[in-house]
C-alpha positions in Angstrom: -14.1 -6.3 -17.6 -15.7 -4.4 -14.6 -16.9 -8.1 -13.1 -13.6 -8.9 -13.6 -12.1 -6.1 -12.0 -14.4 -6.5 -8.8 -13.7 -10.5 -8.7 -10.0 -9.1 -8.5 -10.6 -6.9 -6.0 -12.3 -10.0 -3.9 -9.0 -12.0 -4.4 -7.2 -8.5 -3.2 -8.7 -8.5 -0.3 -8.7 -11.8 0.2 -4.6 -11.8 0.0 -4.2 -8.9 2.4 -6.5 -10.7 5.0 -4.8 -13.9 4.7 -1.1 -12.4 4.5 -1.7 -9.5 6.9 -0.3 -7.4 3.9 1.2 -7.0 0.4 -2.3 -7.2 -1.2 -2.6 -3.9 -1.6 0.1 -3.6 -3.9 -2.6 -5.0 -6.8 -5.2 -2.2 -6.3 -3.4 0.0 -8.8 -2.5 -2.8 -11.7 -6.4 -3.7 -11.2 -7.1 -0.3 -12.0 -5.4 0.7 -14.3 -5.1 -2.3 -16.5 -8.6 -4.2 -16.0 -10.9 -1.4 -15.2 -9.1 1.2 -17.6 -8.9 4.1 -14.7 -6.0 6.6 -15.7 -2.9 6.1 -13.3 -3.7 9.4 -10.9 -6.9 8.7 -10.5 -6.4 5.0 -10.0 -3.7 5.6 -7.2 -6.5 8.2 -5.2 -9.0 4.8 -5.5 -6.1 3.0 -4.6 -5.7 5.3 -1.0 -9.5 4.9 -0.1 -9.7 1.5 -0.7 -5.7 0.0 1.3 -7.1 2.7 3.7 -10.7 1.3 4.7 -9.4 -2.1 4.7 -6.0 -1.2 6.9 -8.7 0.2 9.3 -10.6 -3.2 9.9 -7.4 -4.8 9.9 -6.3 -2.3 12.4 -9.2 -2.8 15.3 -9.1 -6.6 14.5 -4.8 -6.3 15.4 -5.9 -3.8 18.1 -8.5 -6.0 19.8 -5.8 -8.7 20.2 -3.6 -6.0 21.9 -0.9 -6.0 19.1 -0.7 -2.1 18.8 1.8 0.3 19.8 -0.7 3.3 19.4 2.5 5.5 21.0 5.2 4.5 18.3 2.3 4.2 15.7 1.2 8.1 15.9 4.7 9.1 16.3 5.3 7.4 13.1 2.3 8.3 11.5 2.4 11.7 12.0 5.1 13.1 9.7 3.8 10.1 7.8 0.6 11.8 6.7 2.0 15.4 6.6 4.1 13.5 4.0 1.2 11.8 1.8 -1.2 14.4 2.3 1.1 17.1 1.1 2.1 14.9 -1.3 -1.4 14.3 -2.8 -2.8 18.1 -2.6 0.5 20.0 -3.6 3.1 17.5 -5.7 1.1 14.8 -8.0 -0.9 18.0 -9.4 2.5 19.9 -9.9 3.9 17.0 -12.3 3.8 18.3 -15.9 1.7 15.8 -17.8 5.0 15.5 -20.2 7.9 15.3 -18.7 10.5 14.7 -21.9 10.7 13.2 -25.4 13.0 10.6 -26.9 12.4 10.0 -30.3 8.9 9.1 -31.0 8.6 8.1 -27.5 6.7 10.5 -24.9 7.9 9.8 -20.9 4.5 11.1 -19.4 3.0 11.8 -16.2 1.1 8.9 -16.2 3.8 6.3 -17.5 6.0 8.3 -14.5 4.0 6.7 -12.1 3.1 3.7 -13.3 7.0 3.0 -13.4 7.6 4.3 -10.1 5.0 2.0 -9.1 7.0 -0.9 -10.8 9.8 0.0 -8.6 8.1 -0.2 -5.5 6.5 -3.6 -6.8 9.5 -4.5 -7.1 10.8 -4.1 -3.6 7.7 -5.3 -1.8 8.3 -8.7 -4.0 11.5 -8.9 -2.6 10.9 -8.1 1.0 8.1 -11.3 0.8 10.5 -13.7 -1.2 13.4 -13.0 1.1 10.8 -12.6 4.5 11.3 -12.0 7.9 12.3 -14.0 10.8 8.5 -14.2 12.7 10.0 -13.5 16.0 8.5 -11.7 18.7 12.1 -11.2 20.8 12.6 -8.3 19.7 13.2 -6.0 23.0 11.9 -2.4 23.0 14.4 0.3 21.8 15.1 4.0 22.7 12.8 5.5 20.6 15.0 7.5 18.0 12.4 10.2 17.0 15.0 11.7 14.3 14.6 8.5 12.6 11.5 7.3 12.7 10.4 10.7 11.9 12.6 10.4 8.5 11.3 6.8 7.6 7.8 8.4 8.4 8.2 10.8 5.8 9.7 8.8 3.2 6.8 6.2 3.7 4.1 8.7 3.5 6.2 10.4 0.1 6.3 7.2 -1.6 2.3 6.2 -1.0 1.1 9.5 -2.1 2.6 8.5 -5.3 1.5 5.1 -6.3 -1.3 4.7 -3.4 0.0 1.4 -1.9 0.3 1.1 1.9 3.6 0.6 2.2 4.0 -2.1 5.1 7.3 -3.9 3.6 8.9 -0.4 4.5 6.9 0.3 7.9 7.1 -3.2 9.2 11.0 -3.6 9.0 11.1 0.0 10.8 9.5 -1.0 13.4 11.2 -4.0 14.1 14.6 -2.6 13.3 14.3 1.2 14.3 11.6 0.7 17.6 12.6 -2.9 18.8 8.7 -4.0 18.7 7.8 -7.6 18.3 7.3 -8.8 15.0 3.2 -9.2 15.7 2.7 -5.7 17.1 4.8 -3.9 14.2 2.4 -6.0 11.9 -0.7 -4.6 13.9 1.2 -0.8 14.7 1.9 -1.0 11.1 -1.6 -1.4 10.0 -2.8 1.4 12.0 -0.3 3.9 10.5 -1.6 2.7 7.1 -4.6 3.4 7.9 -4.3 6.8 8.8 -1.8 8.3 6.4 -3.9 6.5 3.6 -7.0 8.4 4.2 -5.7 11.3 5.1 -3.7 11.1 1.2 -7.0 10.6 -0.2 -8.2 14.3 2.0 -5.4 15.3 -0.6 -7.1 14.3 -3.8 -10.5 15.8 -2.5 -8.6 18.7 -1.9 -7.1 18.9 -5.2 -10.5 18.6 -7.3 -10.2 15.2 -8.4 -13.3 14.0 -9.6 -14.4 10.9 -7.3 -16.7 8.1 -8.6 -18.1 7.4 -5.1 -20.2 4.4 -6.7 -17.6 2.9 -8.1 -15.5 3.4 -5.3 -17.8 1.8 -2.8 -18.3 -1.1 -4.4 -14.8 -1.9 -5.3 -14.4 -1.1 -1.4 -16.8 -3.4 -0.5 -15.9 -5.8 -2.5 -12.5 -5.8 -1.1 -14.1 -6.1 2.5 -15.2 -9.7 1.4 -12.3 -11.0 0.0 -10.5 -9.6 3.8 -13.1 -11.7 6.0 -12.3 -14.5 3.8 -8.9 -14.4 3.8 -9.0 -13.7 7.2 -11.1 -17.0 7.8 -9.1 -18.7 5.6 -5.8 -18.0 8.2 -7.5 -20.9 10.3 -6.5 -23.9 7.9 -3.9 -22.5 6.1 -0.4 -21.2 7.2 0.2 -17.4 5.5 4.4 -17.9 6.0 4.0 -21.1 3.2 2.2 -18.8 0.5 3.6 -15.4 1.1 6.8 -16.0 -0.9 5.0 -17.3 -3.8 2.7 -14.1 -3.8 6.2 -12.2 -3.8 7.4 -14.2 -6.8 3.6 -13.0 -8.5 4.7 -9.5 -7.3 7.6 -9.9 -8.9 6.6 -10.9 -12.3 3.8 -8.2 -12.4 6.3 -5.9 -11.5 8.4 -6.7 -14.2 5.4 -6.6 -16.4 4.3 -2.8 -15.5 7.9 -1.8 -16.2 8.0 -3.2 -19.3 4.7 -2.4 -20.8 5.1 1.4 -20.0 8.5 1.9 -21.6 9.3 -0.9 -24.2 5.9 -3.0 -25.5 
């Protein structure tokens, strides 16, 4: 199962390098469900790993000058406050039983591994519906107040589940800032980056017990499966496979949901 589990992580990175997102949304369900890593700890993995590979997606995006490092560390700010407090103060506080129906116990763990059903949920349906590609967007007055408030509700939600959360920055960006569909791609990238790693600061901070060789290689691993899907972006268009992926998304979602509270 651990081959297995580091063969998945390949084919995650290998996604989020040819899709320029949504890959990371299967770090946790890899986890969790192949490798057998309890739901908190898999979601502090799940931080290290979207954030290292955000980062070389981040200088590759930057390179190309498609970064708005202004908007980005505006946004990223309260963003990491958010995830970091989020990590180090909140997940710890969740009593590991929350309440009891019946024979059936609603813990901490099954908690989060519904939450993160939800969220599956809604990055599935942002890639099955998509987004007009366009880069006509014109630049905005900068609303601080909400980007500020989308900031923190981004870095809330990943320091619960661990997934980057670009199907609710890049929409922000486009909708909230004006920028150009390629730049809130690469801006978005950058954010994750940050507020991921800094979330993972959170977990150190907290105690939790980190197995750094483990960790590193599923990292690494992860790094492959990027360059390759990255590679792979020369011979095959990512707009004609990312709403299959969402259907995928989709039905894994489904699955989580039901597997924590019915099967």
């Amino acid at each position: 199962m651990e081959i297995l589990g580091f063969v998945l992580a390949i084919l995650m990175g290998f996604t989020l390098g040819l899709l320029g997102g949504g890959g990371s949304i299967l770090t946790v369900p890899i986890l969790v469900y192949v490798l057998g890593i309890e739901p908190v700890l898999a979601t502090a993995y799940s931080l290290f790993v979207v954030g290292s590979t955000s980062v070389l997606g981040g200088i590759r995006k930057s390179m190309e000058s498609l970064v708005d490092w202004k908007t980005g560390l505006i946004f990223a700010a309260p963003s990491l406050l958010a995830v970091f407090l989020t990590r180090r103060f909140l997940v710890p506080a969740i009593p590991e039983e929350l309440f009891t129906v019946g024979d059936f116990h609603f813990t901490k763990q099954i908690a989060i591994m519904v939450f993160f059903a939800i969220v599956m949920l809604l990055a599935a349906y942002s890639m099955i519906k998509g987004r007009k590609e366009s880069d006509e967007a014109e630049k905005k007055h900068l609303n601080i107040v909400l980007v500020v408030l989308e900031g923190t509700i981004v870095g809330v939600v990943t320091g619960l589940v661990g997934a980057g959360g670009g199907f609710l920055i890049v929409p922000a960006l486009v909708l909230l800032v004006g920028l150009r569909m390629k730049v809130a791609v690469g801006t978005s990238l950058v954010i994750i980056a940050i507020k991921s790693l800094i979330g993972f600061l959170g977990d150190l901070g907290s105690g939790q017990e980190i197995d750094w060789n483990f960790l590193l290689f599923f990292t690494g691993f992860s790094f492959i499966g990027m360059f390759l899907g990255i590679y792979a972006t020369k011979f095959v268009k990512p707009t004609a496979l990312k709403k299959g992926f969402g259907w995928f998304v989709l039905l894994m979602g489904i699955f989580i949901l039901l597997k924590e509270t019915i099967l």
